[in-house]
N, C-alpha and C positions, 0 to 999 in steps of 0.2 A: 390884284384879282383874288377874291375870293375862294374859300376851296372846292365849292360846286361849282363855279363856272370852272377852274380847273381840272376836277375832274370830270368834268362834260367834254373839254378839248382835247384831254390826253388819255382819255377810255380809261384811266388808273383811278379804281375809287377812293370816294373817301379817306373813308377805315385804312385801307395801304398808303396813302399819303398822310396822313397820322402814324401812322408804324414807321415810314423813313424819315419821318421827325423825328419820332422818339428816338431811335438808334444813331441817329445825329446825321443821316443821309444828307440832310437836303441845306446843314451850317444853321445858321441864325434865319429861321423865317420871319419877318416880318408881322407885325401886328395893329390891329384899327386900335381906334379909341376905344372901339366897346369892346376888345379882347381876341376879336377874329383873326385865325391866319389869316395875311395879305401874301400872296406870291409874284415876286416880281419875276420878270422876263428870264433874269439869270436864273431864278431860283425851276423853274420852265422849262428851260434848255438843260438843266440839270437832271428832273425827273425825264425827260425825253434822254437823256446818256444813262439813267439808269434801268429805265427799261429794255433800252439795246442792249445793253452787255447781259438782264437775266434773260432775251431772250437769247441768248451764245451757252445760255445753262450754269453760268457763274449766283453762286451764293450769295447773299446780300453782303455778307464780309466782304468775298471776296470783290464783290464792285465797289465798296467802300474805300478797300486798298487801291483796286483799279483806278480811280477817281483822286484821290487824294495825296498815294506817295508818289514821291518823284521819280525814288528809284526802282519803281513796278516797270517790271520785265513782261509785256503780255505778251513774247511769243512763248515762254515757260509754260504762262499760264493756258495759254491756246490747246498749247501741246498735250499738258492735262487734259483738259477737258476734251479734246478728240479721244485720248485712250479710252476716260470715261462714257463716252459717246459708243465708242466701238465694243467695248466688254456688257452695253445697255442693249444693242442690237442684237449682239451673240447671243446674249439671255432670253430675248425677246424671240429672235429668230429661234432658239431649241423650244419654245415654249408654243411655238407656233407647227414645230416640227411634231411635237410630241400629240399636240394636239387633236393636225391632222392623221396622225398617225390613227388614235385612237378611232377616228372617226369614220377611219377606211377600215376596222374592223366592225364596224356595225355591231357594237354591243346592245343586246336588248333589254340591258337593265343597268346597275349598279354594281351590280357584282361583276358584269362583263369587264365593265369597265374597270374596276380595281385588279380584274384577275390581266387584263393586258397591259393596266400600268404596270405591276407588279412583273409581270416578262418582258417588257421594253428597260424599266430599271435592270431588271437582272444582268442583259446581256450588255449593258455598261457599267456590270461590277469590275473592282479591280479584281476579284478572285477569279483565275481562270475554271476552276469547276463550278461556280455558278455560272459563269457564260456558257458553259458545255451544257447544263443542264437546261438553261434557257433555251438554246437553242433544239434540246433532244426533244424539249415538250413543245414548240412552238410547231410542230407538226400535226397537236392534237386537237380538240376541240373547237379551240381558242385560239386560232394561228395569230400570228406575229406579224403584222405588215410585213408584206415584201421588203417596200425599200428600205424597211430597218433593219434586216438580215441582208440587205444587199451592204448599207451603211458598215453593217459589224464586219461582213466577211472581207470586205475590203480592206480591213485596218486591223485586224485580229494575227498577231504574231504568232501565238502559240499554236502548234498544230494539230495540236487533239481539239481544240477547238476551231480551228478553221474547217479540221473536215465535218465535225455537228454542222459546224452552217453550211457548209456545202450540200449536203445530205439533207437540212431541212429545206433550201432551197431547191432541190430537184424535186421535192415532195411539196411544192408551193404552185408548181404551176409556172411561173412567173422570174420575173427576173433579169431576162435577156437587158431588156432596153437599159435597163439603170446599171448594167455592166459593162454596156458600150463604153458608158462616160469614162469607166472606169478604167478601159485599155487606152485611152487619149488623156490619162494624169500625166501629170510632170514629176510624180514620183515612183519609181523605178517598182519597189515591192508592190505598190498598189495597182499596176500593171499588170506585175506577173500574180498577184492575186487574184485580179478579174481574169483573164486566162484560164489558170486554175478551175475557177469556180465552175466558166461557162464549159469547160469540159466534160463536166458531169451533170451537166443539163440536157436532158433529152430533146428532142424534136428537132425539126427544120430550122427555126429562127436560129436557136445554139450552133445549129453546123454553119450559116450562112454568118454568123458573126465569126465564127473560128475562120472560116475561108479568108475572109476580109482582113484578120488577124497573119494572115501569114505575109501579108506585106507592112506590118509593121516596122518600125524604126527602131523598133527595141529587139538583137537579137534573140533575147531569151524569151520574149512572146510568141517569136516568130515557130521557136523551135516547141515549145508548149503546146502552141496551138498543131502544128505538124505533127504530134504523136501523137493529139487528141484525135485528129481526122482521119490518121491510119484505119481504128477500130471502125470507124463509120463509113468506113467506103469510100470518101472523098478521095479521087483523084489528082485534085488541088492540090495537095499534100505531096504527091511525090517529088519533085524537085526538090523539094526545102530538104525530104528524107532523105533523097541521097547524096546532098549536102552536108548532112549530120553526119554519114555513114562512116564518111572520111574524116568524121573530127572526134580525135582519140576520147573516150571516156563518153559520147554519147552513140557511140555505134551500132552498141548491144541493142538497145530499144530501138532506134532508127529503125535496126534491121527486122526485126521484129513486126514493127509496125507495116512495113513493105511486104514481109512476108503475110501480113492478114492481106494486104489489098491485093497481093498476088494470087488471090484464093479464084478473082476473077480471071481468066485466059487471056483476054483482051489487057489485060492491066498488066500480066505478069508480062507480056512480050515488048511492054514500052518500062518497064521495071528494069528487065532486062539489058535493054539496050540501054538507059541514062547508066545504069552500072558500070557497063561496058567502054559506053562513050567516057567515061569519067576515067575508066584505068588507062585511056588513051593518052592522057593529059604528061607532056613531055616534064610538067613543073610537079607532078604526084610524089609527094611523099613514101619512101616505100613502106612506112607505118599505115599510109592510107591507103597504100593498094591494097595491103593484106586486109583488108579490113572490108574494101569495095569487092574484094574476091571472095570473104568469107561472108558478105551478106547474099552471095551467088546462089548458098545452100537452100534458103528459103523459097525460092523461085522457081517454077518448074516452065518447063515448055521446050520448046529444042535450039531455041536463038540461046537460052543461057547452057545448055549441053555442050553446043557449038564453040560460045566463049570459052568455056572451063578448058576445054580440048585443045584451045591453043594458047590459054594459060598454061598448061603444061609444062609449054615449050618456054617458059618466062626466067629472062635472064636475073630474077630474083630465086633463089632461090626457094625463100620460105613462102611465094603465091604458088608456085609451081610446086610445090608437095601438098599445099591446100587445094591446089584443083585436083592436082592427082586423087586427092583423098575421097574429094566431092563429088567427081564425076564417078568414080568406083562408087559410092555411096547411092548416086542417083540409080543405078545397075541394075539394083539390090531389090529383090522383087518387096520385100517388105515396103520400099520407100516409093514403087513403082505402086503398088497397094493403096499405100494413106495418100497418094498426091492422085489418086485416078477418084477421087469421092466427090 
């Protein structure tokens, strides 16, 4: 067979069946009288094994070994060539990322665009003070796509720069959804980074993702998010608070946080009573009662007066001179004053 009817049959032109002869692909091709390649059958079945292995992405050498040595290992070379495969995607995929990126900033010129490549490079410098600054400016003009300040905040170790990105994203708008993903990682910091983040995000969606966050799997989202809902009002939040109250070294804020939700009268008498219910617990540490006792002081109403009054009477010692203290404290028209506003 001729090499136009060959390559009529195997879509491989000419020109490239001339090139795998020359390189010695295809062995000893055959020849007419007047000079023509002839390709016989083997030589056929040949070019048909050489087009499958470049369509696998192997190099003309490399199918020339593939074809020819004995001792050609192709699951080495397989293996190769998926790494190569996977580090061409990744390049492709950021390039597609960076892209769109740009595109969701609707630049209306050249210059847009250079000034938002230029703050997308930035905040993947290795220097943490250009990430910080990337992010102080991507508040201005020019913002910075969302999801690439959600991308950085998520993975940003340093904490002068994690609070820039937290701070440009509260000033974004934006953000919630693509933190979601970020509390459902399988890696721990990036967790409690989204957490973090969505803390200091304002509005409704932020507190209804924090709510949903308190029955997490990871306890230190769980507790994150419970201090963050304190300030907001949520009443979601209290269980988990006084939960914390009893667990030495985060008791201070715990309590704290209960004492802003106790600002409401209805909150403070169910504040109250979980406190209360909790120093009942026969298994309480008497580190945690003091601790469920001293967050008593925050709380006003007269179910926690009541408590303090028969703490008193507490065969611990050191709760029973902290209520003594507390309930004298509560007395104290000064403290009757700031709890009556």
């Amino acid at each position: 067979m001729l090499i136009g009817e060959v390559a009529r049959r195997s879509g491989v032109s000419a020109r490239m069946l001339r090139h795998y002869d020359s390189l010695g692909l295809l062995g000893q091709v055959g020849r007419t009288g007047s000079g023509y390649r002839e390709y016989s059958g083997e030589d056929i079945e040949r070019i048909l094994h050489i087009e499958s292995l470049r369509a696998l992405g192997l190099s003309l050498r490399e199918v020339g070994r593939a074809l020819d040595d004995p001792g050609f290992r192709p699951s080495e070379l397989i293996a190769e060539l998926s790494r190569r495969t996977r580090e061409r995607i990744a390049a492709e995929t950021r390039l597609l990322t960076q892209l769109s990126r740009v595109g969701a900033a609707e630049p209306a010129g050249w210059e847009d665009v250079l000034q938002v490549v230029a703050l997308l490079q930035a905040l993947g410098s290795d220097s943490p003070g250009r990430r910080q600054r990337a992010a102080l400016s991507s508040a201005g003009e020019r913002a910075v796509p969302v999801d690439a300040l959600v991308e950085a905040a998520l993975n940003e170790s340093d904490p002068n720069v994690a609070g820039a990105l937290r701070w440009a994203l509260a000033h974004s708008g934006g953000g919630v959804e693509q933190l979601a993903a970020g509390l459902g990682s399988s890696v721990p910091e990036v967790r409690e980074r989204a957490v973090q983040t969505l803390a200091e995000l304002p509005g409704e969606a932020a507190t209804a993702l924090l709510e949903a966050a308190l029955t997490n799997a990871d306890v230190v989202v769980r507790r994150f998010a419970a201090l963050a809902l304190g300030p907001r009002g949520s009443a979601e939040a209290i269980p988990a608070l006084i939960d914390m109250v009893a667990v030495e070294g985060r008791d201070v804020d715990a309590a704290d946080a209960l004492s802003v939700l106790a600002g409401d009268p209805a909150l403070a008498e169910r504040i109250a009573t979980g406190l209360v219910d909790r120093l009942t617990w026969a298994t309480m540490e008497p580190v945690a009662r003091r601790q469920l006792t001293q967050a008593l002081a925050g709380i006003p109403g007269e179910r926690t007066s009541r408590a303090l009054a028969e703490l008193t009477r507490d065969p611990d010692r050191a709760v029973a001179v902290t209520a003594a203290y507390l309930l004298e404290l509560r007395e104290s028209p000064d403290w009757s004053r700031d709890h009556a506003r």
